[in-house]
C-alpha positions as CSV (number, residue, x, y, z in Angstrom):
1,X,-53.2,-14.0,128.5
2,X,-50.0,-11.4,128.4
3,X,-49.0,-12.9,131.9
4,X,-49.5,-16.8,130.5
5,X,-46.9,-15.5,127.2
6,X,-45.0,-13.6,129.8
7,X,-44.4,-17.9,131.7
8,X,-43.9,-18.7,128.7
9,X,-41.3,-16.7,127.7
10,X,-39.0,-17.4,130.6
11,X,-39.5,-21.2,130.6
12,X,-38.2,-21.2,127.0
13,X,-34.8,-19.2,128.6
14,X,-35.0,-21.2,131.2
15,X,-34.9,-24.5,128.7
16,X,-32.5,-22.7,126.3
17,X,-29.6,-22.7,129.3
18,X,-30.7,-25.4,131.7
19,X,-27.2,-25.1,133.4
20,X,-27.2,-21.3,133.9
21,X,-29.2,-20.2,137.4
22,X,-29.8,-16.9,136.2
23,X,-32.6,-16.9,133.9
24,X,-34.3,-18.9,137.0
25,X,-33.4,-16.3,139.0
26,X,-34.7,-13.6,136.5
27,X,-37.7,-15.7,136.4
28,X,-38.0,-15.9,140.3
29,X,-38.1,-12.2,140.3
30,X,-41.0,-11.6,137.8
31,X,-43.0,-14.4,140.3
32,X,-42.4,-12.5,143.3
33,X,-43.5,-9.3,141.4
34,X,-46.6,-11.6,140.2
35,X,-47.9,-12.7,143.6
36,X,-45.7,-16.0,143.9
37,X,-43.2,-15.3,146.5
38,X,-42.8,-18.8,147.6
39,X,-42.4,-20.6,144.3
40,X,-39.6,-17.6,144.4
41,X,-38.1,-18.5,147.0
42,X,-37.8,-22.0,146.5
43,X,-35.7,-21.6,143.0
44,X,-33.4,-19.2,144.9
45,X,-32.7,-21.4,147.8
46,X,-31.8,-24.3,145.4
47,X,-30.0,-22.6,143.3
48,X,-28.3,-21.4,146.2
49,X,-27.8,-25.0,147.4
50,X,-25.8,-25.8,144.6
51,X,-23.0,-23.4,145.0
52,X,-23.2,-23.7,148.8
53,X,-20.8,-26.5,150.7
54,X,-21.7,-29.4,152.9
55,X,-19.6,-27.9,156.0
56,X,-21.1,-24.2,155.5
57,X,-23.6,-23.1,158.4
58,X,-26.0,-21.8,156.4
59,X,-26.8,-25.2,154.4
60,X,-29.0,-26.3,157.0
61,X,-30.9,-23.3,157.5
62,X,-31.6,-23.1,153.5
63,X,-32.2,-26.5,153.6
64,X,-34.7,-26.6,156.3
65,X,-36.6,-23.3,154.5
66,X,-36.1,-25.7,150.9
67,X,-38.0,-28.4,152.7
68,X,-41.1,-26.5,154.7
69,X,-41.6,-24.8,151.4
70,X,-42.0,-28.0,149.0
71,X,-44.2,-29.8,151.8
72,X,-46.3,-27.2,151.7
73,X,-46.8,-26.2,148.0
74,X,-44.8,-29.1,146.1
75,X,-48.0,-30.9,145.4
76,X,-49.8,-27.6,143.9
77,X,-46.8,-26.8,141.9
78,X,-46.8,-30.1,140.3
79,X,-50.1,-30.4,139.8
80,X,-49.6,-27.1,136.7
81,X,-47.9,-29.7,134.6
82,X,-49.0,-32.0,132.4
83,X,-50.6,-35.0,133.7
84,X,-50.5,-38.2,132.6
85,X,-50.7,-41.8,132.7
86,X,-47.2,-43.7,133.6
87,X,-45.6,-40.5,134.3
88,X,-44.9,-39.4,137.8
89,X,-43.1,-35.7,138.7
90,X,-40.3,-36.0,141.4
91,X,-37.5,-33.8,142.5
92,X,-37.5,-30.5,142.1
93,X,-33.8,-28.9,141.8
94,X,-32.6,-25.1,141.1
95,X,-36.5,-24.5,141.4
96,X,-38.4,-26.7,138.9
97,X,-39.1,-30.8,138.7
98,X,-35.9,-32.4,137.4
99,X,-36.8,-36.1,137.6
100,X,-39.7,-38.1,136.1
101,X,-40.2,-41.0,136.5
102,X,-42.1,-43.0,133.1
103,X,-43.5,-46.6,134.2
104,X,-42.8,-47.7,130.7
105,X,-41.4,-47.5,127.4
106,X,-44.4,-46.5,126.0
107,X,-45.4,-43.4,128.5
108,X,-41.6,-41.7,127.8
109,X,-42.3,-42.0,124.0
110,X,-45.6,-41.0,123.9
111,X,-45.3,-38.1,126.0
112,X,-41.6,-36.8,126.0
113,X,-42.4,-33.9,124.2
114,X,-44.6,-32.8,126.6
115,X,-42.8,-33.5,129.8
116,X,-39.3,-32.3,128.4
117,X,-41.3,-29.0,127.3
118,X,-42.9,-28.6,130.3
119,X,-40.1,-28.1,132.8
120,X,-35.7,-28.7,132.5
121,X,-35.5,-32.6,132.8
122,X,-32.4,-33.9,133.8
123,X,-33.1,-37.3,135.7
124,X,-34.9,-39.6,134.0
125,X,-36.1,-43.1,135.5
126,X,-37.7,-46.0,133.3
127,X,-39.1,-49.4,134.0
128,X,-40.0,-52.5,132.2
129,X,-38.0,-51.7,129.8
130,X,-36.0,-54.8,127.3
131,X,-33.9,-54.9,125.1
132,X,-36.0,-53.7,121.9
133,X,-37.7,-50.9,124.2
134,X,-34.1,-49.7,125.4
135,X,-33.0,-49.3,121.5
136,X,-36.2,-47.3,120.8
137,X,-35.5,-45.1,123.6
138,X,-31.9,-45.0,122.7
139,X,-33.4,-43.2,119.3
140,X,-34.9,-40.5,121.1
141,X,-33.4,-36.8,120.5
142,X,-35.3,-35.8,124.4
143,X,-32.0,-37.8,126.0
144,X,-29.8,-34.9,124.5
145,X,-30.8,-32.8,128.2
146,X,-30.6,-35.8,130.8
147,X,-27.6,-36.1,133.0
148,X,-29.1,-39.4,135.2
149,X,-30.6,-42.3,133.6
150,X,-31.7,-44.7,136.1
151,X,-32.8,-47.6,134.6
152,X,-32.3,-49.9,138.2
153,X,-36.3,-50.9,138.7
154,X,-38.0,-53.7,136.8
155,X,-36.2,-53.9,133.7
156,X,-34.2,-56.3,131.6
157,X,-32.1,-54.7,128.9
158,X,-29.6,-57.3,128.3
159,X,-26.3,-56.6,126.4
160,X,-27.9,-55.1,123.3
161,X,-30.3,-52.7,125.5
162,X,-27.0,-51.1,126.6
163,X,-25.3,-51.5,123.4
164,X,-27.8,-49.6,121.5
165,X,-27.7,-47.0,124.7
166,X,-23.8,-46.6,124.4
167,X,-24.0,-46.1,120.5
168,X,-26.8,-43.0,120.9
169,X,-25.4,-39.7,120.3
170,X,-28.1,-38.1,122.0
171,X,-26.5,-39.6,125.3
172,X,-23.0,-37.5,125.0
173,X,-24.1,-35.6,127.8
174,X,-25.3,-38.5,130.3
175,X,-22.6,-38.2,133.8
176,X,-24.8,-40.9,135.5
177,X,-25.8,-44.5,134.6
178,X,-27.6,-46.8,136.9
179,X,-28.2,-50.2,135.3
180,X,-28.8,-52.6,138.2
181,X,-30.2,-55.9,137.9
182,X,-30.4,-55.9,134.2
183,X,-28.8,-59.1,132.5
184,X,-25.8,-57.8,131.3
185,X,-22.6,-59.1,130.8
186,X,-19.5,-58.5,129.5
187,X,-20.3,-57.5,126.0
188,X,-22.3,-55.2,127.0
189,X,-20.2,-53.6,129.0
190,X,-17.5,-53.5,126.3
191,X,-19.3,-51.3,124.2
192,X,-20.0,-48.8,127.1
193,X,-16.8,-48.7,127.8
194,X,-15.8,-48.1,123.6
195,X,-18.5,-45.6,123.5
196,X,-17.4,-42.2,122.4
197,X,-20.4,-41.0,123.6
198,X,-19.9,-42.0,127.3
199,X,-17.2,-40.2,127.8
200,X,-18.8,-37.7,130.7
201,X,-20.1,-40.6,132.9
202,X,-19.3,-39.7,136.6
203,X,-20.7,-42.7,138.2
204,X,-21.9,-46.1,137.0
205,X,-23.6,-48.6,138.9
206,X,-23.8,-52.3,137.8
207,X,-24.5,-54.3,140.6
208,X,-25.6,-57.6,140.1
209,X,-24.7,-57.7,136.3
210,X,-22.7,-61.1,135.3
211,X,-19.8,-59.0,133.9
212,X,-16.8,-61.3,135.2
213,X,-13.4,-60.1,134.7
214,X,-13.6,-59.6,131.1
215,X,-15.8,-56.8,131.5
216,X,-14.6,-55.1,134.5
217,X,-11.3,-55.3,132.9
218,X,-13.0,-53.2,129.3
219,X,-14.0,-50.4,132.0
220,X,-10.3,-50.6,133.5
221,X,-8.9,-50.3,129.9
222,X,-11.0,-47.9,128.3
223,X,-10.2,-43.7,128.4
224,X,-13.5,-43.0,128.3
225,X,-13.9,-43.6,132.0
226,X,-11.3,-40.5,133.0
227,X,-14.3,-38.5,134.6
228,X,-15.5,-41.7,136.9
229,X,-15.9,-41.2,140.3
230,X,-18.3,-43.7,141.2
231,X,-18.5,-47.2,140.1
232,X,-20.3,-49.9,141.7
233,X,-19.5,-53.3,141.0
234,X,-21.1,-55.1,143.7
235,X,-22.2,-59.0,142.6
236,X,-20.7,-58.5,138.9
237,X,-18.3,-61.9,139.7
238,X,-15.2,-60.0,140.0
239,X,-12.4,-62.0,140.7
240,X,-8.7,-61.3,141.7
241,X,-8.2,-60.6,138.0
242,X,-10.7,-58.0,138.0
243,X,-9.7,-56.5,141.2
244,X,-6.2,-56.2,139.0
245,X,-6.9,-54.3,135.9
246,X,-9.1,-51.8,138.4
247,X,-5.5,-51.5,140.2
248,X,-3.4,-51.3,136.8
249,X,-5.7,-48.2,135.5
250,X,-4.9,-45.1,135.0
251,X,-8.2,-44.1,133.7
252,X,-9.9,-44.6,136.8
253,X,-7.6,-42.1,139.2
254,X,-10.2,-39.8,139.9
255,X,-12.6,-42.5,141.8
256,X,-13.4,-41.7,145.1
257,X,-16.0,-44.4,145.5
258,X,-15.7,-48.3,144.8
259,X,-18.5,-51.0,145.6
260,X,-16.5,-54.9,145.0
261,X,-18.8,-56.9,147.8
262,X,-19.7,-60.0,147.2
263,X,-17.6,-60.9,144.7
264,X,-14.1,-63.3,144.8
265,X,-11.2,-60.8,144.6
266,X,-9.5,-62.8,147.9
267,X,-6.4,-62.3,149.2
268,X,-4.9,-61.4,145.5
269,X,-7.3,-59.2,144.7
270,X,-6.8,-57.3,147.8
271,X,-3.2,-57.1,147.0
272,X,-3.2,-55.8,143.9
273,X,-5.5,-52.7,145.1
274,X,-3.3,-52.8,147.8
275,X,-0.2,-52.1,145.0
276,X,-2.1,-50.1,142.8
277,X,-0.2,-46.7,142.1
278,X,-3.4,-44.8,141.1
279,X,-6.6,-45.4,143.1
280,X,-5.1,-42.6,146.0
281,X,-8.2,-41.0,146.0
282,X,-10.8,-43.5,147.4
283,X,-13.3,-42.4,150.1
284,X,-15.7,-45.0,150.5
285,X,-14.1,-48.6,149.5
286,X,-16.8,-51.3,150.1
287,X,-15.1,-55.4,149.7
288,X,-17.4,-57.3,152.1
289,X,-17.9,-61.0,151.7
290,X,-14.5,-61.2,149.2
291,X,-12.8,-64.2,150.7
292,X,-10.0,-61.5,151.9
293,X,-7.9,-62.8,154.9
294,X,-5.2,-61.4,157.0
295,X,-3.1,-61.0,153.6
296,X,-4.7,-58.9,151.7
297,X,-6.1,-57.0,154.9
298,X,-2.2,-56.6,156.0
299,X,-1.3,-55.6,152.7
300,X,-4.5,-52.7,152.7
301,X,-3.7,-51.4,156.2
302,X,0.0,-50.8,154.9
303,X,-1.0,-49.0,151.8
304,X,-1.7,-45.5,150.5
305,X,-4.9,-46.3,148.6
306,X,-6.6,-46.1,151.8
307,X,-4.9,-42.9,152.8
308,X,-8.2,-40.9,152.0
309,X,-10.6,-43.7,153.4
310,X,-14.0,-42.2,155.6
311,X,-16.0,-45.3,154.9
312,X,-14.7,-49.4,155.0
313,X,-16.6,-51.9,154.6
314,X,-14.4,-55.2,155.2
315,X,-17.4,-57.2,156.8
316,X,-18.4,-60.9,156.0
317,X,-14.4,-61.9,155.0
318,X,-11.7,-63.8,156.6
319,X,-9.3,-61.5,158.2
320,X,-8.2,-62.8,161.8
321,X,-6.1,-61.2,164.8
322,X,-2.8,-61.1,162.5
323,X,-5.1,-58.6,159.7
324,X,-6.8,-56.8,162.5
325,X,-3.4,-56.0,164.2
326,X,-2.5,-54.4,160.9
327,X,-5.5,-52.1,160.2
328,X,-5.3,-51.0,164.2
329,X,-1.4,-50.1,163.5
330,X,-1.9,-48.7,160.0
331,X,-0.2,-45.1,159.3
332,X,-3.3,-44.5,156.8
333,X,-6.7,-44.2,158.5
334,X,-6.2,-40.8,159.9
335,X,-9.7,-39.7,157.8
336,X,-12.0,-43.1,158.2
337,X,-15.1,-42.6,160.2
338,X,-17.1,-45.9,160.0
339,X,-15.0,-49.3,159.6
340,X,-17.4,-52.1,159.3
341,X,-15.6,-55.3,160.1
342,X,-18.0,-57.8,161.5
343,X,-18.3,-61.4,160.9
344,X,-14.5,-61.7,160.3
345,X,-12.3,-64.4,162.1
346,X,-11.4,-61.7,164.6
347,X,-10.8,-62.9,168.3
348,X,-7.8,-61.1,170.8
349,X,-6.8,-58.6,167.9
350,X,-10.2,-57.1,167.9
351,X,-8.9,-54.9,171.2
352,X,-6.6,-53.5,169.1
353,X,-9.0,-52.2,167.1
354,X,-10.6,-51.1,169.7
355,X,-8.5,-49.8,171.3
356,X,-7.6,-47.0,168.1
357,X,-10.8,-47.0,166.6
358,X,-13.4,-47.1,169.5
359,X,-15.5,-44.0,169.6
360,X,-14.2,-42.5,166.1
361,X,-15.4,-45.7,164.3
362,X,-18.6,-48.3,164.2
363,X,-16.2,-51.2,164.1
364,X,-18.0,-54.0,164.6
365,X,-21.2,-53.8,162.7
């Protein structure tokens, strides 16, 4: 019994400070006293992980240890908290399960007080979820902990799931929002972006969401959206006047990744990101199958936004030899590693692009 109050106790620390490593490495201590070395050694390896880089030797020796330890044990340590019906433990991060997944409405409502009791939940994943079930969840105080709410899989929320999201205070501390797929459109999106409670939000994804310009344009307008480094905007019907108030923002400086495929930005479009005077910091710029030709690819190759560039995606447009000249000559691609530019209009310029690129870039996937 003393050792079961003795858990206890350090969970409750551990839930009181879910940012701060060292009550879990406190706690880590008192299980390796207790018998449970591994489970020890797993939330001082991932706590370790956060602090350590991605170029630093030693990440790939923790992370090997991290992963022989959870495929050995990750089921029995699992298995100690509550189980029930539409909810499903996942990740575990800094030593404890951090994502659940709830199949529905109904299993994060009925059970949140157990699950968010049970272990520090910060990633959250719901389906089948409307609009009416989105405004209940909206409601619930358990969202105050969550920094990722991915509501991508099998739901429909619509514009007033995501307004009654945006308008929850118990969401001021959200930094990720993944809302693919779910019938919104540019109202909804204007209250996100006139929440003063999204205001943290590091990354949004709203692929295929009918948010035309008018809604990618109350992102690109709104101060709330200083923090964003992420946004996907992938099959939202962007057109060139989207792809303009993204270039005119300086809100969104701090992005280092933007998603615009399959959308209708074309040559003016391109241009205009081309032009823009704050998106300097872009790593990973996906604009496949945008009805860009050797315009706006000439204008891109010759400007700074792509100065910081590792990842392009420029497939499925219609750039020719005159565009791919350009890229091969451009001052600005000293960083890109993959340049995917396939199924472009690309004949006797494409050996100019091999010619730079061959060997340091996949350039013709």
């Amino acid at each position: 019994m003393t050792r079961a109050i003795d858990h206890a106790a350090f969970l409750r620390t551990i839930l009181e400070a879910p940012d701060d490593d060292a009550p879990r490495v406190v706690y880590a201590d008192f299980l390796e006293e207790h018998g449970e070395a591994e489970r020890a050694e797993l939330i001082r390896i991932q706590c370790e992980l956060e602090r350590v880089t991605d170029g630093e030797p030693r990440r790939s020796r923790l992370q090997a240890r991290e992963q022989e330890l959870l495929q050995r044990h990750q089921v029995a340590w699992k298995n100690q908290l509550p189980q029930r019906d539409g909810v499903d433990w996942l990740t575990f991060r800094r030593g404890f399960v951090a994502q659940v997944r709830f199949n529905d409405a109904s299993a994060f409502l009925d059970h949140a007080s157990e699950i968010f009791e049970a272990t520090p939940v910060r990633h959250i994943s719901l389906h089948r979820l409307d609009s009416d079930k989105a405004a209940a969840l909206a409601k619930s105080p358990y969202l105050a902990g969550v920094r990722v709410l991915d509501l991508d899989d099998g739901n429909r929320i619509g514009n007033a799931g995501l307004e009654a999201l945006a308008a929850s205070p118990h969401l001021a501390g959200l930094e990720v929002l993944k809302v693919r797929s779910n019938y919104i459109g540019p109202a909804g999106v204007r209250a996100l972006a006139a929440s003063p409670y999204m205001r943290n939000l590091i990354y949004i994804d709203l692929y295929r969401n009918e948010i035309y310009e008018e809604g990618v344009r109350s992102l690109a307008e709104s101060s709330g959206m200083r923090r964003l480094m992420w946004l996907d905007l992938d099959r939202t019907q962007a057109d060139p006047g989207g792809a303009i108030a993204l270039a005119a923002s300086p809100y969104l400086a701090n992005l280092r990744r933007l998603y615009l495929s399959s959308n209708s930005i074309g040559d003016v479009g391109a241009k205009a990101l081309a032009d823009s005077a704050y998106l300097r910091r872009l790593r990973i710029l996906h604009l496949v199958n945008n009805a860009i030709g050797d315009p706006g690819a000439i204008a891109l190759a010759n400007s700074p936004i792509i100065s910081e560039l590792v990842v392009w995606y420029l497939r499925e447009n219609y750039i020719g030899d005159a565009g791919a000249r350009a890229l091969a000559a451009s001052p600005y691609l000293k960083h890109l590693t993959e340049l995917w530019i396939g199924e472009n209009r690309i004949g006797e310029g494409g050996e100019a692009l091999r010619e730079r690129f061959n060997g340091r870039v996949r350039a013709w996937g």
